[in-house]
py3Dmol code that shows the C-alpha trace and the ligand (Angstrom):
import py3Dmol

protein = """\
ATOM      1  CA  UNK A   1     -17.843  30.064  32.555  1.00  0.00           C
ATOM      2  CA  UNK A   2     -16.173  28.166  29.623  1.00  0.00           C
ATOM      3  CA  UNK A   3     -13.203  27.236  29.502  1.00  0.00           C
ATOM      4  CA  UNK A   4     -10.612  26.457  26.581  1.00  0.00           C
ATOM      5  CA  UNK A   5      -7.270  25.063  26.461  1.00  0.00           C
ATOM      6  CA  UNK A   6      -4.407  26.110  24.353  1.00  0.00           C
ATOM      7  CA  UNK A   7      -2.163  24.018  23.838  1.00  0.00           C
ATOM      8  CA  UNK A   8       1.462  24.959  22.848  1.00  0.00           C
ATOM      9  CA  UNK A   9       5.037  22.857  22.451  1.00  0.00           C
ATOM     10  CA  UNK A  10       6.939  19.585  20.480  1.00  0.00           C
ATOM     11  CA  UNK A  11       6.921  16.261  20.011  1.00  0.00           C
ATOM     12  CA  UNK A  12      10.219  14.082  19.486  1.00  0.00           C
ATOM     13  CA  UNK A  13       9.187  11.006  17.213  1.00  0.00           C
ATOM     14  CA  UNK A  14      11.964   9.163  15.460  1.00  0.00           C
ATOM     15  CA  UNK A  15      10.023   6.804  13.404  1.00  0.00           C
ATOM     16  CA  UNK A  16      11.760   3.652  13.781  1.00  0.00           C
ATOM     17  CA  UNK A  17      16.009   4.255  14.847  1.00  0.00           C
ATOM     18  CA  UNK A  18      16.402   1.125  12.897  1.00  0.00           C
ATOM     19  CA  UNK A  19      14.673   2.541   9.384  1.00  0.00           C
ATOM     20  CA  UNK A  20      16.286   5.842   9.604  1.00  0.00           C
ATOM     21  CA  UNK A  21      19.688   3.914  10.144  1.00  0.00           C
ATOM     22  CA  UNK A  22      18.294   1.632   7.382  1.00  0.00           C
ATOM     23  CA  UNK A  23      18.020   4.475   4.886  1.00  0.00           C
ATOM     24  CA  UNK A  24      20.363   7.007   5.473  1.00  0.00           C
ATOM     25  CA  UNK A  25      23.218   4.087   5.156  1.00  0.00           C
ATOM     26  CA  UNK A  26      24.704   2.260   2.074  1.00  0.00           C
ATOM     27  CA  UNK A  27      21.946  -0.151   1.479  1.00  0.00           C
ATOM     28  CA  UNK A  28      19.031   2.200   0.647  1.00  0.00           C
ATOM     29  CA  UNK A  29      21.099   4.952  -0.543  1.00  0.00           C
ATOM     30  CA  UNK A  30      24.885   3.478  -1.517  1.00  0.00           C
ATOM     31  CA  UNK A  31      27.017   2.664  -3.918  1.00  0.00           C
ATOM     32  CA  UNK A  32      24.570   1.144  -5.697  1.00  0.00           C
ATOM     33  CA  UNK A  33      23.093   4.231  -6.588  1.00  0.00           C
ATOM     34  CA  UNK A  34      24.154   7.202  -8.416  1.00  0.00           C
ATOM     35  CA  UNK A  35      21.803   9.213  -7.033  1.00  0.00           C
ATOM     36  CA  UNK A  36      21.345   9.507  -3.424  1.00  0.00           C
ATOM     37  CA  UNK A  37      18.583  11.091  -1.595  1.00  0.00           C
ATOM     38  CA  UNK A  38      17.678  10.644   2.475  1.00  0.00           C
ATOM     39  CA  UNK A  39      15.657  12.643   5.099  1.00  0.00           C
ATOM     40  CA  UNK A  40      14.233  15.947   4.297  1.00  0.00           C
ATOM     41  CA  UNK A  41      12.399  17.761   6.597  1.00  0.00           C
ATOM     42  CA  UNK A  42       9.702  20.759   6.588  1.00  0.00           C
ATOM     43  CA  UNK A  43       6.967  23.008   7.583  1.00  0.00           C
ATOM     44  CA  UNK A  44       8.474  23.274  11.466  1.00  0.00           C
ATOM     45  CA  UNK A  45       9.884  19.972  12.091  1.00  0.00           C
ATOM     46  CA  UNK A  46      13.395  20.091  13.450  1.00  0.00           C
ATOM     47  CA  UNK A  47      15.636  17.015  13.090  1.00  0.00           C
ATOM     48  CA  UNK A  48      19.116  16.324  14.665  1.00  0.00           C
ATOM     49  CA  UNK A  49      21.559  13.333  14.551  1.00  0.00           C
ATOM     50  CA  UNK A  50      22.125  11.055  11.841  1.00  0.00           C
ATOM     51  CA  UNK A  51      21.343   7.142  11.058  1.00  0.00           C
ATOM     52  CA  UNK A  52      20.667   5.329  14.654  1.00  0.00           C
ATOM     53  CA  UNK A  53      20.443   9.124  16.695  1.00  0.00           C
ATOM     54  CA  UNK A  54      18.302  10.414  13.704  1.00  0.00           C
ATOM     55  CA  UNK A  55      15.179  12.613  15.621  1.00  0.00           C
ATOM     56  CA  UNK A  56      12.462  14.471  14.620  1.00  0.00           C
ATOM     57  CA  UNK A  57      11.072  17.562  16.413  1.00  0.00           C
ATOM     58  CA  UNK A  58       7.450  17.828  15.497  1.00  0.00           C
ATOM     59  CA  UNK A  59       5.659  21.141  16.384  1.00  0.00           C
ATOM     60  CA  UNK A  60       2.385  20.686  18.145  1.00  0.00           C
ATOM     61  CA  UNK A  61      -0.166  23.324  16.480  1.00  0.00           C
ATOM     62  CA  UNK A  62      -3.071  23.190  19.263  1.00  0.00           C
ATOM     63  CA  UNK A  63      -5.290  20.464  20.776  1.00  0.00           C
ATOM     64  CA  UNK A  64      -9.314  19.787  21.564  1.00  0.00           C
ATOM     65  CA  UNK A  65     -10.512  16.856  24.010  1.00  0.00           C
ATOM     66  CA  UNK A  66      -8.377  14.010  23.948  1.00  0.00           C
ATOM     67  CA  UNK A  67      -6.304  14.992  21.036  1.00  0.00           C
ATOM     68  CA  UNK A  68      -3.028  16.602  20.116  1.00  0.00           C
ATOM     69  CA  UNK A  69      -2.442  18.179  16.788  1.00  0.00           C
ATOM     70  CA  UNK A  70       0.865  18.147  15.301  1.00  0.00           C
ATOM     71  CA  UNK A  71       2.361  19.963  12.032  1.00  0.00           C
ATOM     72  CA  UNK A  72       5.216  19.958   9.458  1.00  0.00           C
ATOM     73  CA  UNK A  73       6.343  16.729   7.144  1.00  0.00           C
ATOM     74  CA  UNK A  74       9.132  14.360   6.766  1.00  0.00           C
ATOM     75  CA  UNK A  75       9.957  13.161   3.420  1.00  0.00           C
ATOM     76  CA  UNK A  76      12.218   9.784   3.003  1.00  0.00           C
ATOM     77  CA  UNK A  77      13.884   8.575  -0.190  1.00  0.00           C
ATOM     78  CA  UNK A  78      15.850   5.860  -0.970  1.00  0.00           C
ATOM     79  CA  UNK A  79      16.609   2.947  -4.063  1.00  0.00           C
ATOM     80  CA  UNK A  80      16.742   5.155  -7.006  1.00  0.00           C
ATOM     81  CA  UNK A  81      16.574   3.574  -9.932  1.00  0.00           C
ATOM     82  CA  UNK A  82      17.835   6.083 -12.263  1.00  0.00           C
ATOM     83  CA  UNK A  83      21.269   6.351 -13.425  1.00  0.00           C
ATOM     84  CA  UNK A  84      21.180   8.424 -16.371  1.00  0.00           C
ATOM     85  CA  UNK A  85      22.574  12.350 -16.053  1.00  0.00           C
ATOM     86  CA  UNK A  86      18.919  13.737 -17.047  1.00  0.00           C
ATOM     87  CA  UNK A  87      18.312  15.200 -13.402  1.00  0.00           C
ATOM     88  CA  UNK A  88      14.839  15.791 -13.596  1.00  0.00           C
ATOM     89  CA  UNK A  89      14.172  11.821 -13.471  1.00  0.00           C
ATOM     90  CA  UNK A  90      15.954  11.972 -10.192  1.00  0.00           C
ATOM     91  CA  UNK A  91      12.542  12.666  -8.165  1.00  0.00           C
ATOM     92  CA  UNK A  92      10.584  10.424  -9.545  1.00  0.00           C
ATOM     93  CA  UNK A  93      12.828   7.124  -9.057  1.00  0.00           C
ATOM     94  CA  UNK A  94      13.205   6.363  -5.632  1.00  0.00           C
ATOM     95  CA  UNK A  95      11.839   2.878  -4.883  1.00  0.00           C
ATOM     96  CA  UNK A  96      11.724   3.884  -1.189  1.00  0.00           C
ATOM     97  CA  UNK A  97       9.503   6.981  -1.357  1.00  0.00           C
ATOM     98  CA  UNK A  98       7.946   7.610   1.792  1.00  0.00           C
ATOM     99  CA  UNK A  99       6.066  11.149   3.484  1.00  0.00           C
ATOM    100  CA  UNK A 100       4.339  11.637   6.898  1.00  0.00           C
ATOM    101  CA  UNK A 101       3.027  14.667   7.443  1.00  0.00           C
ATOM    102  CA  UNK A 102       0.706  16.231  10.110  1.00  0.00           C
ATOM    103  CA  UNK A 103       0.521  13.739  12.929  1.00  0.00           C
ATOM    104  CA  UNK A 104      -2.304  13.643  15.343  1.00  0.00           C
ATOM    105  CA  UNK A 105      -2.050  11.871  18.577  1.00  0.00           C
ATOM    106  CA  UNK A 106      -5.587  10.479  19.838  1.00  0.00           C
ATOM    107  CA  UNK A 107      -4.791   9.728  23.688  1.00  0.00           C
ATOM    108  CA  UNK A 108      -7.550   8.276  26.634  1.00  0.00           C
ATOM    109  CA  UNK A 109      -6.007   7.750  29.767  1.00  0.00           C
ATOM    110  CA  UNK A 110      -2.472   5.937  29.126  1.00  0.00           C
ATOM    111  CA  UNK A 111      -3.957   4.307  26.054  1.00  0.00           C
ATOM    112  CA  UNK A 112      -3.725   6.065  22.184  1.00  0.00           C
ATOM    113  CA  UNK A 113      -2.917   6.254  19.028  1.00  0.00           C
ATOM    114  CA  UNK A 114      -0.948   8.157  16.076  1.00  0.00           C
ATOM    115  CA  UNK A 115      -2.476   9.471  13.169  1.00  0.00           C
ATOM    116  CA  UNK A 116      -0.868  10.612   9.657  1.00  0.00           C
ATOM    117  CA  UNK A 117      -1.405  12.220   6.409  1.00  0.00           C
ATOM    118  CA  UNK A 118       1.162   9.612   4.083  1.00  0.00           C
ATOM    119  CA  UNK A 119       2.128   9.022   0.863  1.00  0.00           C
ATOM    120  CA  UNK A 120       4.482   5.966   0.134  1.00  0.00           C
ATOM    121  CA  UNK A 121       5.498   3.667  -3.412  1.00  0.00           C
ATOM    122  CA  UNK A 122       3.922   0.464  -2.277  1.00  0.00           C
ATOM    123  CA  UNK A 123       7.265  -2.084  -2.501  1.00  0.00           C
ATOM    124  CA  UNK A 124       6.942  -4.274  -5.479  1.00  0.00           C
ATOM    125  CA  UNK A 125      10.162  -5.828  -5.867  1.00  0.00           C
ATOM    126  CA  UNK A 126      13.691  -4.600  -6.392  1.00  0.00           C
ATOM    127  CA  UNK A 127      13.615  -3.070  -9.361  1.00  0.00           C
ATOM    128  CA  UNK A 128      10.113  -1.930 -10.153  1.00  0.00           C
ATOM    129  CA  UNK A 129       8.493   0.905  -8.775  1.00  0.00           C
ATOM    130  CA  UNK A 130       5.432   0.600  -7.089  1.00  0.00           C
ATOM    131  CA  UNK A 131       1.846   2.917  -7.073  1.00  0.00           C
ATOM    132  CA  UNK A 132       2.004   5.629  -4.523  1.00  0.00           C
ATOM    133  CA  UNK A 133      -0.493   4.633  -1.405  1.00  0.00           C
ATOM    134  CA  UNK A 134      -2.247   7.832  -0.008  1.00  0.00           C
ATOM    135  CA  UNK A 135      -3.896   8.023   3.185  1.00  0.00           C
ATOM    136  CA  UNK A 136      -5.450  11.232   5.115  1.00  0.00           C
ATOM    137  CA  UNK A 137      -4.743  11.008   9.028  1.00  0.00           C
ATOM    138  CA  UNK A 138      -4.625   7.263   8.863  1.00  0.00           C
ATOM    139  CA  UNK A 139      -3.835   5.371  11.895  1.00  0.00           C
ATOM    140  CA  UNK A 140      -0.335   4.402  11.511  1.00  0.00           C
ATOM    141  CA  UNK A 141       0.202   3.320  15.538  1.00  0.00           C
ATOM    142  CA  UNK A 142      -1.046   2.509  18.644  1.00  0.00           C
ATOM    143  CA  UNK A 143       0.241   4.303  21.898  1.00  0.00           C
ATOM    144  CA  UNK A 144       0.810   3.309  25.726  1.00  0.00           C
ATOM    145  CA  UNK A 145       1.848   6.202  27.565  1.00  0.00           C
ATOM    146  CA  UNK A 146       3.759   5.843  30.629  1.00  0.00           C
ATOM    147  CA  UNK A 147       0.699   8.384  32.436  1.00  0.00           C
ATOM    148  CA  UNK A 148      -2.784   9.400  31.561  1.00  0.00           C
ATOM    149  CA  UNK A 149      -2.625  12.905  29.642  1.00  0.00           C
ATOM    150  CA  UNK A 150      -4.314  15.789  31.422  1.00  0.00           C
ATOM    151  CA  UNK A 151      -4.253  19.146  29.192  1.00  0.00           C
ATOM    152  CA  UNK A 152      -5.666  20.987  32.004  1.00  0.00           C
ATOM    153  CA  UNK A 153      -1.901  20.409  33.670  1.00  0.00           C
ATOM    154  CA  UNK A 154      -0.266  23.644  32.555  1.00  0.00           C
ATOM    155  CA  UNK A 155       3.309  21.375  31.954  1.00  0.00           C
ATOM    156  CA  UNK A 156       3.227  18.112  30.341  1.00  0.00           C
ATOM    157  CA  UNK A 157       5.268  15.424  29.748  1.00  0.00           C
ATOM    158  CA  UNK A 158       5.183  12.165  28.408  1.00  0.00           C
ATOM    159  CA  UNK A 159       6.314   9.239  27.054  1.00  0.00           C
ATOM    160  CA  UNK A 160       4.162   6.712  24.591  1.00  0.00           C
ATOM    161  CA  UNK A 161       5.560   3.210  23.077  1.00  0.00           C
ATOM    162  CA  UNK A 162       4.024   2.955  19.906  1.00  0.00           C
ATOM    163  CA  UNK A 163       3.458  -0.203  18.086  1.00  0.00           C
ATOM    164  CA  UNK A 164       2.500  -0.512  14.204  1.00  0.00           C
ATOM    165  CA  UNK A 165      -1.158  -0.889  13.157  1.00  0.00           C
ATOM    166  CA  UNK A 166      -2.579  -3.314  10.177  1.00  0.00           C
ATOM    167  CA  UNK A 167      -2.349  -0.149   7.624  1.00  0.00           C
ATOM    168  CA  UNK A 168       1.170   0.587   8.918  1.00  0.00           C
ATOM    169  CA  UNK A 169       2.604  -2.776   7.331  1.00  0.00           C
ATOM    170  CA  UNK A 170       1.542  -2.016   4.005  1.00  0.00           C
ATOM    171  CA  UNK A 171       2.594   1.902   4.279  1.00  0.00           C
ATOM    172  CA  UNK A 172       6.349   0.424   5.904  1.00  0.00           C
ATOM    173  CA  UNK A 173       6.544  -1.501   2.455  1.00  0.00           C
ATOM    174  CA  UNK A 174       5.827  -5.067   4.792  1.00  0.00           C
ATOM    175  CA  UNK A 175       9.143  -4.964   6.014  1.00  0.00           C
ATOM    176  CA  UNK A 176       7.783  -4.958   9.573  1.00  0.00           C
ATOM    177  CA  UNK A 177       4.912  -7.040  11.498  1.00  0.00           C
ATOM    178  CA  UNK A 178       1.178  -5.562  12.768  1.00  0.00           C
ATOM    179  CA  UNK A 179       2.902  -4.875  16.830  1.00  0.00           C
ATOM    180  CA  UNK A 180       6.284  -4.407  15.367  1.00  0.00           C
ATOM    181  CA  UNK A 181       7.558  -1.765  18.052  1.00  0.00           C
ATOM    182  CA  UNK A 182       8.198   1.955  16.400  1.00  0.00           C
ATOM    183  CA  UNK A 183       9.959   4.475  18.525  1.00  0.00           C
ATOM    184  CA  UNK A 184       8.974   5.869  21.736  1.00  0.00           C
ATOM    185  CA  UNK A 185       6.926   9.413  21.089  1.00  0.00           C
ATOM    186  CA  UNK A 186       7.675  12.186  24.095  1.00  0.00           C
ATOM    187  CA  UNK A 187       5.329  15.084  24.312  1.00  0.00           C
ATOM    188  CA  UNK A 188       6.508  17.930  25.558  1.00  0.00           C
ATOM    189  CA  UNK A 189       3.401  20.411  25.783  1.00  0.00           C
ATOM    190  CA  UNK A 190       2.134  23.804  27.415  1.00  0.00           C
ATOM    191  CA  UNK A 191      -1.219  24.462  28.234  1.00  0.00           C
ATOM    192  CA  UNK A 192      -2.773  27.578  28.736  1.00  0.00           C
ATOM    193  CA  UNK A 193      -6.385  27.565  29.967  1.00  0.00           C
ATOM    194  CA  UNK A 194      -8.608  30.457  29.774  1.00  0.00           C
ATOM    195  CA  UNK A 195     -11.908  30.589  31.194  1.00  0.00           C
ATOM    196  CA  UNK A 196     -14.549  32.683  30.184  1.00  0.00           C
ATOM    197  CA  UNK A 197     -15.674  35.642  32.906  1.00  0.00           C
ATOM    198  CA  UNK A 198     -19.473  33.991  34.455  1.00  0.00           C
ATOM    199  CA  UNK A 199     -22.197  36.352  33.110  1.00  0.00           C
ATOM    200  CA  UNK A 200     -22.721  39.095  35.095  1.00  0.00           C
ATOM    201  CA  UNK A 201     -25.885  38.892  37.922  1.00  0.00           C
ATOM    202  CA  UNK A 202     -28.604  41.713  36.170  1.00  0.00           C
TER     203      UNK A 202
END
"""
ligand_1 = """\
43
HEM
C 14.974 -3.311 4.852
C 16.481 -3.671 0.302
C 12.696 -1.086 -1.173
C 11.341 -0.458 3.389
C 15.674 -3.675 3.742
C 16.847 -4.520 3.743
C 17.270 -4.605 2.474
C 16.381 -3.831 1.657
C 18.483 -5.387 1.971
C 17.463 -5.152 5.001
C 18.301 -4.080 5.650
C 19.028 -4.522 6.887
O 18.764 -5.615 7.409
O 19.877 -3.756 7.359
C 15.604 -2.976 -0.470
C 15.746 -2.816 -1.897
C 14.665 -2.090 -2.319
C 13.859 -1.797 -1.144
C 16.911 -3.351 -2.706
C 14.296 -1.591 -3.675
C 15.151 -1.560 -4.668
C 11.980 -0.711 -0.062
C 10.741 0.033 -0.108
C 10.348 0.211 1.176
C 11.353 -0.409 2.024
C 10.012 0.497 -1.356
C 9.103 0.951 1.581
C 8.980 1.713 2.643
C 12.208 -1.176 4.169
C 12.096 -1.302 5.602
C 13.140 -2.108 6.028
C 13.863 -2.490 4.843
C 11.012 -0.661 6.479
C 13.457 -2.526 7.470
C 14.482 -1.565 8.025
C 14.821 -1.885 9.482
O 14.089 -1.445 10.375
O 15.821 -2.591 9.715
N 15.412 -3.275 2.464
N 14.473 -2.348 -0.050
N 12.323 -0.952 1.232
N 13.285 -1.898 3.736
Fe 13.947 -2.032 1.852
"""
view = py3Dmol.view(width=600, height=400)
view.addModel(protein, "pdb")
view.setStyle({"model": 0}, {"cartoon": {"style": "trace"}})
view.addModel(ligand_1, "xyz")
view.setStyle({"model": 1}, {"stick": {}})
view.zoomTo()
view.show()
């Protein structure tokens, strides 16, 4: 009969250590600043640690053939430019205004790569703030896992180095280089497979 996997579990995915460490210290979000902002996280992702141990939990919400579906958003601010005491200009200031949300990993054999819904203020310069670039499940990395994925394996786990795509320079503000290594992305997944009872002989 058919069969059909489902596919439960998490996904740890830092970003980049650097970034996060980047961000969540004095230069994107200092003294510089009177208003201060960071990592926010939502919709099921789970983060511990802080600056250089900074990691993201992403839950995975199913899978189909060669493809893992993740949920949940991480929103990162830094560089606001306001310094007034109206508070509802806060939001919209931050130079460094960055979201993923909804990763998808692609995966065949040890090769694949990361998808994501973003939103991030193109950088301009220092002191101007840029156009928001969108993007719907845009290919932000490319993936070398250190084993094929089989999601007929009811336990799997593994490890990807991910590298930044073309797209992911502009999205990263061009702070980093096309190959520029991200970090590593460990799957952590349960599948269940259920086959369908064959038809009955009449
Ligand atoms: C790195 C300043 C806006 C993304 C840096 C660094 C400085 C800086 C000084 C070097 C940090 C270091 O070496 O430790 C600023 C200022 C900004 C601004 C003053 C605006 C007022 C942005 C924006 C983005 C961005 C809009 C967009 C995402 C990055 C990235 C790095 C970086 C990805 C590299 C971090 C790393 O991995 O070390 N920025 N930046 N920045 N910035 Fe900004």
């Amino acid at each position: 009969g058919e069969c059909r996997v489902t596919t439960t579990g998490t996904a740890d995915w830092a970003l980049k250590t650097s970034f996060n460490s980047y961000l969540e210290g004095p230069i994107a979000n200092g003294t510089a600043y009177k208003y201060k902002s960071g990592i926010e996280v939502r919709d099921g992702v789970e983060t511990s640690g802080e600056r250089t141990t900074r990691q993201f939990t992403w839950p995975v919400e199913g899978s189909e053939e060669g493809t893992v579906n993740l949920g949940g958003g991480v929103h990162w601010t830094g560089h606001n430019h306001y310094d007034g005491d109206d508070e509802s200009q806060v939001a919209g200031n931050f130079l460094l205004d960055l979201d993923f949300s909804n990763p998808t990993v692609k995966f065949d054999g040890n090769k694949g790569t990361l998808l994501v819904d973003f939103k991030s203020r193109e950088f301009v310069d220092f002191t101007n703030a840029g156009e928001f670039l969108t993007g719907t499940q845009t290919e932000l990395a490319t993936i070398t896992f250190d084993e094929p994925i089989d999601l007929t394996q009811e336990n799997v786990t593994v490890t990807g180095q991910t590298t930044l795509s073309e797209i992911g320079v502009d999205v990263m503000g061009n702070f980093y280089d096309a190959g520029d290594e991200l970090a590593p992305i460990t799957l952590n997944l349960t599948n269940e497979v259920v086959c369908d009872e064959p038809e009955a002989p009449v």
